[in-house]
C-alpha positions in Angstrom: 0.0 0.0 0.0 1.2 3.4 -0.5 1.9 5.1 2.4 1.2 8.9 0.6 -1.9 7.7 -0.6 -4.4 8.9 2.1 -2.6 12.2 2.8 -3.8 15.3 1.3 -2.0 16.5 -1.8 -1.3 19.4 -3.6 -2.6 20.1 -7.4 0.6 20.7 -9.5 -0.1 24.1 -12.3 1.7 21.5 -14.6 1.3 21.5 -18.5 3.2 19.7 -20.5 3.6 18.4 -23.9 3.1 14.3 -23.9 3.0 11.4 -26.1 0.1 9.5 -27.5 -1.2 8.3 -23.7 -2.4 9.6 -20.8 -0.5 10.1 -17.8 -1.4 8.9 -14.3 -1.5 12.0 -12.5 1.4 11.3 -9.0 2.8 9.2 -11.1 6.5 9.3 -10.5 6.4 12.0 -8.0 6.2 10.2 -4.9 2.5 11.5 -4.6 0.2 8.6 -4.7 -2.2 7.2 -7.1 -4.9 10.1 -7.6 -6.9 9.2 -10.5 -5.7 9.7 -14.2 -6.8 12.2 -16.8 -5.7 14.1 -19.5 -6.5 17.1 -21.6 -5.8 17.6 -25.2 -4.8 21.2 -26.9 -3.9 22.9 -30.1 -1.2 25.5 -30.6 -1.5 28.8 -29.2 -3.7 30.7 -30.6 -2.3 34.4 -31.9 0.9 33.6 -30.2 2.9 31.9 -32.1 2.6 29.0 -30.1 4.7 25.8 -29.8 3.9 23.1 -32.1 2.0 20.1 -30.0 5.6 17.9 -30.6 5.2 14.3 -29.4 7.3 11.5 -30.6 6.6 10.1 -33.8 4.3 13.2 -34.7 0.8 14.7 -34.2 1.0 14.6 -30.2 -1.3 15.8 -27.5 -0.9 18.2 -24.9 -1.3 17.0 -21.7 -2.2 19.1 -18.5 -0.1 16.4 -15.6 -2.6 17.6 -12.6 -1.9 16.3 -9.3 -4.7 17.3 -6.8 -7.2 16.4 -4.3 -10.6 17.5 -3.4 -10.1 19.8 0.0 -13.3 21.7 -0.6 -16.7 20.9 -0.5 -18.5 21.7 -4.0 -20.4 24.9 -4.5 -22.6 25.6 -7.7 -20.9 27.8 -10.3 -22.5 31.0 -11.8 -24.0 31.6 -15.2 -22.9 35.3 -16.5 -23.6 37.7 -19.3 -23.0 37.0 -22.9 -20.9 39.6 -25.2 -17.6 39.0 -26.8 -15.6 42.2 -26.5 -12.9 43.3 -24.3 -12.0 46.5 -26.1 -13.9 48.9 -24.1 -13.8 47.5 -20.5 -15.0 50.8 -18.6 -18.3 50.0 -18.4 -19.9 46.7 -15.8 -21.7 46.3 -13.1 -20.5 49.5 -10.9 -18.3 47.3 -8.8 -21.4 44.8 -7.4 -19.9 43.4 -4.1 -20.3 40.1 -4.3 -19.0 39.1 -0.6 -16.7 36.5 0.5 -16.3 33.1 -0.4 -18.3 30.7 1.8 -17.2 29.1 4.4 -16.7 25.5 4.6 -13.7 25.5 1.7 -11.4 23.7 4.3 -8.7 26.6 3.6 -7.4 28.5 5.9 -8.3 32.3 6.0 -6.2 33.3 9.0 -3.5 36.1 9.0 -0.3 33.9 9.4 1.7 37.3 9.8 3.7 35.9 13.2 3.3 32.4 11.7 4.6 32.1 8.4 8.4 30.9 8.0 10.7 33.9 7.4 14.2 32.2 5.9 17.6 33.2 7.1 18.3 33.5 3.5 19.6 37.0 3.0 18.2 39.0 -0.3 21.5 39.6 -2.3 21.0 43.7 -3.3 24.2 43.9 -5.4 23.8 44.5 -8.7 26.3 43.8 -11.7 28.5 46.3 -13.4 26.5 47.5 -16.7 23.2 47.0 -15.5 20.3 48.4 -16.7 18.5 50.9 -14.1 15.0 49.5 -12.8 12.2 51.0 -15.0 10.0 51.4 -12.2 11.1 54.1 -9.5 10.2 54.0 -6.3 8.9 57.3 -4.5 9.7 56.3 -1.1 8.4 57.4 2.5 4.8 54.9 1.5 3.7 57.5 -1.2 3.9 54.8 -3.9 0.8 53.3 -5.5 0.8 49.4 -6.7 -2.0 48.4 -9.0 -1.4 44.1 -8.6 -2.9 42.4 -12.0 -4.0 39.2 -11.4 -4.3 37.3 -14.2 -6.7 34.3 -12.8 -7.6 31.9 -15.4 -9.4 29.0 -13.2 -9.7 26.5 -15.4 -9.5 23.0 -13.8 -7.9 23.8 -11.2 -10.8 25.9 -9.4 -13.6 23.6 -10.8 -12.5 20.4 -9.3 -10.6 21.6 -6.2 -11.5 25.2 -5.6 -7.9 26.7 -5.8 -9.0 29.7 -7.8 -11.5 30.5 -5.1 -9.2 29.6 -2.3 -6.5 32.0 -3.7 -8.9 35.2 -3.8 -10.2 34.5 -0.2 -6.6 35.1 0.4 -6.6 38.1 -0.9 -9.7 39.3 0.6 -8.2 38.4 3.9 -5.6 40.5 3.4 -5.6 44.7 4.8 -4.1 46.9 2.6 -5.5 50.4 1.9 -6.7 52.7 -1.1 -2.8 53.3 -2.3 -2.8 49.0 -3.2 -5.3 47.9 -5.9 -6.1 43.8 -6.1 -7.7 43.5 -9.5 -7.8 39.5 -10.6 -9.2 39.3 -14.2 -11.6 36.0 -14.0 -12.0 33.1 -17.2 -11.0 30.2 -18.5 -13.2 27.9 -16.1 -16.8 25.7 -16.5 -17.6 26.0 -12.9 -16.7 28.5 -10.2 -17.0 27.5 -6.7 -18.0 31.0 -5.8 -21.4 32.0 -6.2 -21.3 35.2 -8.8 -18.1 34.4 -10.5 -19.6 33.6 -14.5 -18.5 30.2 -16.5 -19.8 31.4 -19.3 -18.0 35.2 -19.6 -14.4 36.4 -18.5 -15.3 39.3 -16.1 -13.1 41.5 -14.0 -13.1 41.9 -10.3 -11.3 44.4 -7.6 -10.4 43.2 -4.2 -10.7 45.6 -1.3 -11.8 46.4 2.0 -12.3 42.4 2.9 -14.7 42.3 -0.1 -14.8 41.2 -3.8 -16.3 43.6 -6.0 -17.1 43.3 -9.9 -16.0 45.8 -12.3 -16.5 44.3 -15.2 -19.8 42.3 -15.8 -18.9 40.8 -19.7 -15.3 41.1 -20.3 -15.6 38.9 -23.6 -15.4 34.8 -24.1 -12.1 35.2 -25.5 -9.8 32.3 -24.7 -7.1 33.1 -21.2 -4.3 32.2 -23.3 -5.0 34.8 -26.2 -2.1 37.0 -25.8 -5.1 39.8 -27.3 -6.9 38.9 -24.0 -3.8 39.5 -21.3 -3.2 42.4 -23.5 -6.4 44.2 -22.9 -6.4 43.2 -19.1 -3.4 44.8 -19.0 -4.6 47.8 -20.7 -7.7 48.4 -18.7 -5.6 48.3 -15.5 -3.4 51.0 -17.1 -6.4 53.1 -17.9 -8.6 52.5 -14.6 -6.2 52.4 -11.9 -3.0 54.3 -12.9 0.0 53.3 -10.3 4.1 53.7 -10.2 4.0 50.3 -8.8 2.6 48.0 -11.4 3.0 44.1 -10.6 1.5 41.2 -13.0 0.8 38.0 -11.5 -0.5 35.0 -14.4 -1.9 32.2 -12.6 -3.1 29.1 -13.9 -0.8 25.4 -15.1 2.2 25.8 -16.0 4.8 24.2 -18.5 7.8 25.8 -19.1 9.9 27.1 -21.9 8.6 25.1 -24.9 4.7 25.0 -23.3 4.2 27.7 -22.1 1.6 29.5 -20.0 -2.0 28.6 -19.4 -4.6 26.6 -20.4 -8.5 27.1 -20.4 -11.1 24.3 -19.6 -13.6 26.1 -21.6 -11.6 26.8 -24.8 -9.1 23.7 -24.8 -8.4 23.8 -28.6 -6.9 27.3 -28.1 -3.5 25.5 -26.5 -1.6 27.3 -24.2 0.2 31.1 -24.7 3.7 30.2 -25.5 6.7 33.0 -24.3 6.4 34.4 -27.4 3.0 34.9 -27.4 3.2 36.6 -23.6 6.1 39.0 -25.3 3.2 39.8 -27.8 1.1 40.2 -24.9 3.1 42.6 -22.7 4.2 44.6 -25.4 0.7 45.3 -26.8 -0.2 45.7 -23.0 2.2 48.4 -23.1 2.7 48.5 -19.0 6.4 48.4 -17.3 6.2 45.7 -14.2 8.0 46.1 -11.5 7.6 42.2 -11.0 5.7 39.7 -13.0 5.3 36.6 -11.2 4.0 32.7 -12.2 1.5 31.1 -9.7 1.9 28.6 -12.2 4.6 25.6 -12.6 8.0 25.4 -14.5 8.4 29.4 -15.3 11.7 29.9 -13.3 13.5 29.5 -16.6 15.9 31.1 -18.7 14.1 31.6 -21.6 11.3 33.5 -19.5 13.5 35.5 -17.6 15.3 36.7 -20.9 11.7 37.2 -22.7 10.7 39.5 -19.4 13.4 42.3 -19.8 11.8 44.2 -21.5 8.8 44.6 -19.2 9.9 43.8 -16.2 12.3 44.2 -13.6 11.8 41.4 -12.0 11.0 37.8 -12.3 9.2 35.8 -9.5 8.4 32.0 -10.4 9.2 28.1 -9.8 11.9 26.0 -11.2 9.0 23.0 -10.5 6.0 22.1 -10.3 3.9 24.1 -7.8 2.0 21.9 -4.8 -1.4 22.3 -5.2 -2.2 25.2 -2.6 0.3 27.9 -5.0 1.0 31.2 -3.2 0.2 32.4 -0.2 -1.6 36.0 -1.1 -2.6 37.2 3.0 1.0 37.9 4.3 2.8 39.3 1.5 -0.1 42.0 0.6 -0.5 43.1 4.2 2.4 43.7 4.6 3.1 45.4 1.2 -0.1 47.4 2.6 2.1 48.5 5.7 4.6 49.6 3.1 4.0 50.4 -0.5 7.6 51.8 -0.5 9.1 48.4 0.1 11.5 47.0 -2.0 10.5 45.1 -4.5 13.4 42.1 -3.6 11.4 42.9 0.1 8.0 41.6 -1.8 9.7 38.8 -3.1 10.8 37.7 -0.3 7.9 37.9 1.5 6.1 36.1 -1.6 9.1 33.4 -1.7 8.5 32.7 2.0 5.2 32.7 2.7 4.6 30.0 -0.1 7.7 27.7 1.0 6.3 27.7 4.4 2.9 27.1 3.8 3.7 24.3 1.5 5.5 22.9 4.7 2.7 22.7 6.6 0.0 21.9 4.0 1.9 20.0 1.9 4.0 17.7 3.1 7.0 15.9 0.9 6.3 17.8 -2.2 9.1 19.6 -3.4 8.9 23.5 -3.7 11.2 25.8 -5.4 10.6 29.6 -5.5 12.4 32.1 -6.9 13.3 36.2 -7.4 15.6 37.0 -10.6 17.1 40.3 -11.5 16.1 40.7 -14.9 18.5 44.1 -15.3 21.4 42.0 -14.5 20.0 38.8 -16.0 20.2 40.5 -19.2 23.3 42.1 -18.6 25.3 39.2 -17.6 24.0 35.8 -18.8 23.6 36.3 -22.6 27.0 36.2 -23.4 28.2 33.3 -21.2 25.1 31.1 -22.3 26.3 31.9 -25.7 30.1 30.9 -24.7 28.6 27.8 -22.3 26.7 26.6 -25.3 30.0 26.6 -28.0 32.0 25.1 -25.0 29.2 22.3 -25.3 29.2 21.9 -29.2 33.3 22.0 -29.2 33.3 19.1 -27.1 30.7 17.2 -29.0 32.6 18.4 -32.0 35.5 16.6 -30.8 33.3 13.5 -29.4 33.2 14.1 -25.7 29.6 14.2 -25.8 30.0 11.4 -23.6 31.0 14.6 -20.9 28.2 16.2 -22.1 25.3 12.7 -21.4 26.9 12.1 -18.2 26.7 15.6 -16.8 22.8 16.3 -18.0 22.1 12.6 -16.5 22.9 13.8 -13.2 22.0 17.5 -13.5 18.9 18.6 -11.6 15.5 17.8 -13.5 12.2 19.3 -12.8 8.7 17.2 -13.9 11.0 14.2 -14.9 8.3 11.8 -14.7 6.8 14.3 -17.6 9.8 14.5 -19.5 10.0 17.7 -20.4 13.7 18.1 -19.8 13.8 21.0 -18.2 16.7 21.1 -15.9 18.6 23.9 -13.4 21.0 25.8 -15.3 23.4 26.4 -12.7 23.7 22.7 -12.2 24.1 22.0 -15.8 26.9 24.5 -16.1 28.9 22.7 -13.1 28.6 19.1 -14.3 29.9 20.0 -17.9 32.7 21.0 -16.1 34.5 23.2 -18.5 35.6 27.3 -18.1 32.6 28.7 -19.4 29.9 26.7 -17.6 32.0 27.6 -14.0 31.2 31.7 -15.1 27.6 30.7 -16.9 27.0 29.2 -13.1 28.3 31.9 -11.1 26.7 35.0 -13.4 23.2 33.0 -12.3 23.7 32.9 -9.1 24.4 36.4 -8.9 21.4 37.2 -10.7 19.0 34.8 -8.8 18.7 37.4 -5.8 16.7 35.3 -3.6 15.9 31.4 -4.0 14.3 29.2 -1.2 13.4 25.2 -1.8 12.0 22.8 0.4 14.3 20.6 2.2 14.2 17.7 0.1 14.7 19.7 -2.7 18.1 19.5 -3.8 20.4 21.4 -6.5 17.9 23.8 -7.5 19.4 27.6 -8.2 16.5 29.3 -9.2 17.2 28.9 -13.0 16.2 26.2 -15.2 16.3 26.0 -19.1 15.4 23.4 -21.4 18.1 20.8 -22.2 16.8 17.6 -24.5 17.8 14.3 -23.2 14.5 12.4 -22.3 13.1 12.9 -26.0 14.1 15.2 -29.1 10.9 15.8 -30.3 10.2 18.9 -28.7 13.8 20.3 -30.1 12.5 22.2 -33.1 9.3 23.7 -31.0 12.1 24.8 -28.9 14.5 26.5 -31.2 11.5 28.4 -32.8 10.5 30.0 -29.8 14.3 30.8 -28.9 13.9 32.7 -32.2 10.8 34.3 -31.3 11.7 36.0 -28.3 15.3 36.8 -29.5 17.7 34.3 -28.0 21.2 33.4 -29.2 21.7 31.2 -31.5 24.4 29.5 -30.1 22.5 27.6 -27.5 19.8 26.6 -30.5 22.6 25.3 -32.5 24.1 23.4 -29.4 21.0 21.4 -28.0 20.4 20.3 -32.2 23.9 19.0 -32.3 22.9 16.8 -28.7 19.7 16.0 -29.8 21.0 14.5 -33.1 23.6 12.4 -31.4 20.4 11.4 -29.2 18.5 9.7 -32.3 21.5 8.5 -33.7 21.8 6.2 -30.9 24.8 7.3 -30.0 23.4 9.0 -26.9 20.9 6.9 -24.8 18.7 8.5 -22.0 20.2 7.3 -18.7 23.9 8.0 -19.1 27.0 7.4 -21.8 
C-alpha cells in the first residue's frame, strides 16, 4: 500500500507536452495514485505557439494535474454574454459580491507571526552594466501598486476550488486605497464562488475584505490569447493608474517550450507560448515592477530573458507548484504596511510565505521559489550562455559528448516523470565542467537574488532552461521559440547538435 496515498495532496499548475497516452497524475512523484486524466490542446492561438511535438508526430498536450478534493463543491455562476474586451469601462459599478463561503477547508487566518521567514539573506548587489529599474520607487509609503492578477481557473478551481481559495486570500488581506487587487476572472466551467460567471471572462477588484465586480462581460475570449492578457493589461493601465505595477499570471504551467495557461472552456486554443506573452506585454504596453507565475515550470531562462523588456523582476518556480500555489494574506498586508518596500522585500515575502505554507500543508512535495534580477540577468548571462553553449558543441565536436550525457544525466530535473527536460541551469553549467559553464554558473547565481526550496529539494538555483535528453521531439518547437523571443543562437545550435547524437543512438537517456 502506499503510504502517501491517504494524505492530502497538492494540485501541480503543470502543463506539459506528452506522447500519444495519458498520464497517471502522482505518477512518478512520490504522490500517490490520484486518478488519471488528460487534456488535449492545439497550438496557441495568436501567439505563435509551440507546435504540440510528441514523438513520432501529431501529439497531444497533456495538462499532468496532481490534486485532491479539500473543498466541499459549491454551484458555479451563469454570467452575461458579449464578446468584447476592447472597451472595458463599463460593468456592473463594482457589485460586491462578498466573501467566499465558508466550509472551503482553507485557511483564512492572518499567518503574519506564523509564516516561516528564511535566514536567507536577499542579495542587493547588482552587476557592473546593468540596466536601471524601469519602475522608480517614491519612497516614504507615497507609492501606489496596482497588482494584475491574471486568474484563469480552469480546472484547477472547478475540481478543487484553488482559484476561489487564492482570492479568499486576498480578501483576507488589509491593505488600503494606495494597493489595488484586481484578478481578471475566465477560463473555467464552474466557479465555486457563487457570482463568479463560467460562461463570460469578467473583472473583479479586491478591497476592504470584499470582492467587487468591475467588469460584468469582459468577452469569451480564450485566457491564453495573448489579445486577451493584452487588454487586461490595458484596462488596468487606464482604470487604476500606479508607479507600482505588478503582473501575476496564474493558472498550469509548462515551461519554456509549453508555455503558459490553459482554459477548460476553450481547450483547442492550446496554451500562450513566451512568445505569445512578449506579444502580450508589449501590446499591454505596461512596465512591471515584477511579473510573477502562480503557475509551474516558469523559473526559466528563456522566461527570464523574454521578461526584460517589461519587467524588472521575475518571481516564479523551477518545479511544479503543490497544489495550494502562493500564499496572497501575508505578503499583501504587509506590502499594505509599506508600498515603498523593495521590491526584492516583496519577493521575499512572496518566496517565504509559499515555501512555508507548503511545509505545513503539503507535506514531501518539493517547492522551489524564486526572485531573478532581470536588469542584471540581461546584462550578464547572454554572453556566457552563448560561450557555455559553444563550450558544449566543441566538445561534441571533438566526441566528448559522452561529458556532455553524463553531466545532463545527473544535472537537476524538474517534472522528470513528464519529460519535459527542463533542468537547473546552474547545475548543468557545473557538471559539464569546463571554463565557461563555471562563469555561466556563477553570473546565475548572482542574478538569482533570492531562492528558497524545500528541504528535500536539492540542486535547484532558481534557473532552469530546457536541455533535450528524455526525448528530441520537442527540439525544433524549442528552437523556434528561442527565435521568437530573440535568444542566441548559439544555445539553439548546441541542444540540435545533442539532440541529433540522441536519435543516432549514439546518446541513450540514462547516461554514456
Amino acid at each position: 500500500m502506499d503510504p502517501n496515498q491517504n494524505r492530502p495532496q497538492g494540485r501541480r499548475k503543470n502543463v506539459t507536452s506528452g506522447g500519444s497516452g495519458a498520464h497517471r497524475r502522482g505518477e512518478g512523484l512520490g504522490t500517490g495514485p490520484v486518478g488519471s486524466g488528460s487534456y488535449s490542446g492545439g497550438q496557441t492561438g495568436g501567439g505563435g505557439g509551440a507546435k504540440r511535438a510528441a514523438a513520432g508526430g501529431g501529439g497531444l498536450v497533456t495538462l499532468l494535474i496532481i490534486g485532491f478534493i479539500i473543498f466541499k463543491l459549491f454551484s458555479g455562476s451563469g454570467g452575461g454574454g458579449g464578446d468584447l474586451l476592447g472597451s472595458l469601462t463599463g460593468g456592473s459599478g463594482g457589485v460586491d459580491i462578498g466573501s467566499v463561503p465558508s466550509g472551503f477547508g482553507f485557511s483564512t487566518e492572518d499567518t503574519a507571526s506564523g509564516s516561516l521567514t528564511s535566514d536567507n539573506a536577499v542579495d542587493t548587489n547588482v552587476a557592473t552594466g546593468s540596466r536601471e529599474k524601469r519602475t522608480v520607487i517614491k519612497g516614504n509609503n507615497q507609492d501606489v501598486v496596482t497588482i494584475m492578477v491574471y486568474m484563469c481557473g480552469t480546472d484547477l478551481e472547478s475540481k478543487y476550488g484553488m482559484a476561489s481559495s487564492d482570492m479568499e486570500e486576498m480578501r483576507s488581506a488589509s491593505y488600503g486605497d494606495n494597493v489595488n487587487v484586481i484578478v481578471f476572472t475566465g477560463g473555467c466551467s464552474k466557479w465555486k464562488v457563487s457570482g463568479i460567471s463560467n460562461k463570460v471572462n469578467q473583472i473583479y477588484q479586491i478591497k476592504n475584505g470584499q470582492i467587487g465586480r468591475l467588469v460584468e462581460d469582459a468577452g469569451s475570449k480564450a485566457m491564453t490569447d495573448p489579445n486577451n492578457l493584452a487588454s487586461f493589461i490595458q484596462f488596468c493601465a487606464k482604470n487604476f493608474p500606479a508607479n507600482r505595477n505588478e503582473l501575476i499570471l496564474w493558472d498550469h504551467g509548462g515551461g519554456s517550450v509549453t508555455g503558459y495557461g490553459y482554459d477548460e472552456k476553450n481547450k483547442n486554443s492550446g496554451s500562450m507560448s513566451l512568445a505569445g506573452i512578449k506579444q502580450a506585454l508589449k501590446s499591454g504596453g505596461v512596465q512591471f515592477d515584477f511579473i510573477g507565475f502562480d503557475a509551474c515550470l516558469m523559473a526559466t531562462a528563456e522566461t527570464a530573458l523574454m521578461l526584460n523588456d517589461y519587467a524588472d523582476y521575475l518571481i516564479a518556480s523551477e518545479e511544479t507548484e503543490p497544489g495550494i500555489g502562493w500564499y496572497y494574506t501575508r505578503w499583501l498586508t504587509e506590502l499594505g504596511k509599506n508600498t515603498s518596500m523593495s521590491t526584492l522585500d516583496i519577493g521575499k515575502n512572496i518566496v517565504d510565505d509559499f515555501v512555508s505554507e507548503c511545509a505545513k500543508k503539503c507535506r514531501g512535495q518539493k517547492t522551489t521559489l524564486s526572485v531573478i534580477d532581470l536588469a542584471e540577468f540581461s546584462n550578464t548571462v547572454p554572453s556566457k550562455l552563448s560561450s557555455f553553449a559553444k563550450s558544449v558543441s566543441t566538445k561534441i565536436s571533438n566526441d566528448e559528448y559522452k561529458d556532455i550525457s553524463n553531466a545532463r544525466y545527473a544535472t537537476r530535473e524538474f517534472a522528470e516523470s513528464s519529460r519535459i527536460d527542463q533542468v537547473d541551469l546552474v547545475n548543468l553549467a557545473e557538471n559539464v565542467g569546463t571554463t565557461e559553464g563555471k562563469a555561466l554558473a556563477d553570473a546565475l547565481r548572482n542574478a538569482v537574488k533570492y531562492n528558497l526550496t524545500s528541504s528535500n529539494m536539492t540542486n535547484a538555483y532558481g534557473v532552469s532552461i530546457y536541455f533535450p535528453y528524455q526525448r528530441t521531439s520537442y527540439v525544433d518547437s524549442a528552437c523556434n521559440t528561442y527565435d521568437k523571443i530573440g535568444m542566441d543562437s548559439e544555445y539553439s545550435k548546441c541542444i540540435k547538435q545533442f539532440a541529433k547524437l540522441e536519435t543516432g543512438g549514439q546518446i541513450a537517456a540514462g547516461g554514456t
